[in-house]
N, C-alpha and C positions, 0 to 999 in steps of 0.2 A: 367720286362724289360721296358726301356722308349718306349715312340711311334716314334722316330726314329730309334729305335734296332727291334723293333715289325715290322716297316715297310721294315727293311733291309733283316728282314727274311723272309717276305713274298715274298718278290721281288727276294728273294734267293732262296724260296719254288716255286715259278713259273718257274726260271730258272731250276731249280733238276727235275720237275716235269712235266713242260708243254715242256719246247723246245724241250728235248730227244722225244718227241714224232711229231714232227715239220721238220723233214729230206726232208720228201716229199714234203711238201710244200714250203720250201728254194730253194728245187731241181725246183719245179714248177716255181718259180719265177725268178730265176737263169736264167731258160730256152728261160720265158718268157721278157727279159731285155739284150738289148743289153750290147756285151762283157764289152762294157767300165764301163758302168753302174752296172753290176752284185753286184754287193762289197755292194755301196749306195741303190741300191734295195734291198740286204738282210736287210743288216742293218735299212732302214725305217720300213721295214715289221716288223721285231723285235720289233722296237719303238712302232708300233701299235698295237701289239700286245700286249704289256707287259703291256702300257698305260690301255688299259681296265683292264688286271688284276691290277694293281695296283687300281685303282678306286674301283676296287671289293673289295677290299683288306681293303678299308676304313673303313666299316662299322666293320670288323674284328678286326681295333685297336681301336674300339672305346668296343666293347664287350670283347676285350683282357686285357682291362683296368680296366675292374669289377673284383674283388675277386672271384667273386661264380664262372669266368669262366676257372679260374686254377684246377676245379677238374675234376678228367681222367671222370667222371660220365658221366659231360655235353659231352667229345668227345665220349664216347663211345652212349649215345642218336643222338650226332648228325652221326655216322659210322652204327647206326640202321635206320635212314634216308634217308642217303645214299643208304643203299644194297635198301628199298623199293623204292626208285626214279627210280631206275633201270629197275621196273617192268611201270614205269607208260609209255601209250602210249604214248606222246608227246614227250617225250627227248629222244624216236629213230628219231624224226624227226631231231631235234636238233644236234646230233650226227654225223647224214647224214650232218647239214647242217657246218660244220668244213668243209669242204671238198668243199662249195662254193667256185668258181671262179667269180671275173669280169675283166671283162676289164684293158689291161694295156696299157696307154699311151705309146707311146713311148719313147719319149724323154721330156727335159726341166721338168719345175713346174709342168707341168699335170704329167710327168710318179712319180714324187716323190708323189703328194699326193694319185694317183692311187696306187702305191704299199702302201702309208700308209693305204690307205685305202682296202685294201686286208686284211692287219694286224688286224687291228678295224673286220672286217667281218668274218675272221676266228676266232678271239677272243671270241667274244658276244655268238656263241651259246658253243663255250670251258666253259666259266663263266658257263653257264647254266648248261651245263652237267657235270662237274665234280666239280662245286660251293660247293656242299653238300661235297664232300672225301675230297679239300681242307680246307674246314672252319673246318672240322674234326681234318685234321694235325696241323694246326693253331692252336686248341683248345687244341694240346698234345704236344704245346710250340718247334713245330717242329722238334721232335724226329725224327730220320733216318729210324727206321723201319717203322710207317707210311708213312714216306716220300716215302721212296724205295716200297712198297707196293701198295699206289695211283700212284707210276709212273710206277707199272708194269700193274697195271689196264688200266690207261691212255693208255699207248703204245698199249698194247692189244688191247682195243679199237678202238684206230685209222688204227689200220691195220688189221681191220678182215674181209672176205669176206664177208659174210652176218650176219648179227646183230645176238650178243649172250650177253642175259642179263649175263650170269653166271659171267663171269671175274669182272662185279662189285660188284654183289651179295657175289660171294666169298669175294671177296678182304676187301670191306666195314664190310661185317658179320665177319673177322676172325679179321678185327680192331677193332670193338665195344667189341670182348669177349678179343681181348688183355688188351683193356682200362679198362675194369673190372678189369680181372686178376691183370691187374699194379699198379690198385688201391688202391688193398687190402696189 
């Protein structure tokens, strides 16, 4: 694929993958934004949102670009990456911190870059934690069942009452043995 198709997917792969798991926080900011404003406050947040993944996303078309990285091998190393990420302690921190709030202006150019910048802050630690399952899907040229798979994880994830590695453990581990299997 060229690096505008590479990049339309990933921006397609974050849309399939990250926003379904993003309700509550539309709802959060909805809440927090007057009526008039509700619409332009989603919509920034979005923007700020998708802007970090996209950024993330760079480095992705520039390894998407290599030959050696179309073989299911490299996704199924990087979905065995993934399930152990899951066990490491810092990215429960990380996890937790999606779920950051700040401050929302109210109105004019402060309440617009304040919700952008909700976007940006709930993004950064998204990148971080589910970086490794993305760059995996990326890596299997954005196949549906990855897809569908890292966003049942994702959602999982985001909605669970107390922290349970398994949902990526599973999900990452039973992607790296499909990548295999696909391979062959």
């Amino acid at each position: 694929m060229s690096s505008g198709a590479e990049l339309f997917g990933w921006i397609g792969m974050v849309f399939a993958m990250m926003v379904p798991a993003l309700p509550g926080n539309l709802r959060d900011i909805a809440q927090r934004s007057y009526r008039s404003r509700r619409q332009r406050a989603i919509a920034l947040y979005l923007a700020g949102y998708v802007a970090v993944w996209t950024l993330a996303g760079m480095p992705v078309l520039v390894v998407r670009a290599q030959a050696w990285s179309h073989d299911l091998t490299i996704a199924a190393s990087v979905f065995a990456i993934a399930s152990l990420w899951a066990f490491v302690p810092v990215r429960a921190r990380f996890v937790a911190a999606c779920h950051r709030r700040i401050p929302l202006a109210p109105q004019g150019w402060r309440a617009d870059r304040s919700v952008l910048a909700q976007g940006v802050v709930t993004a950064i630690p998204c990148v971080v934690t589910c970086g490794p399952m993305m760059l995996g899907c990326a890596l299997t040229g954005h196949r549906l069942l990855p897809m569908l798979v890292g966003s049942l994880v994702t959602w999982t994830e985001m909605y669970q009452f107390r922290e349970d590695r398994r949902p990526a453990l599973a999900g990452a581990g039973m992607l790296a043995a499909w990548s295999l299997v696909s391979q062959v």
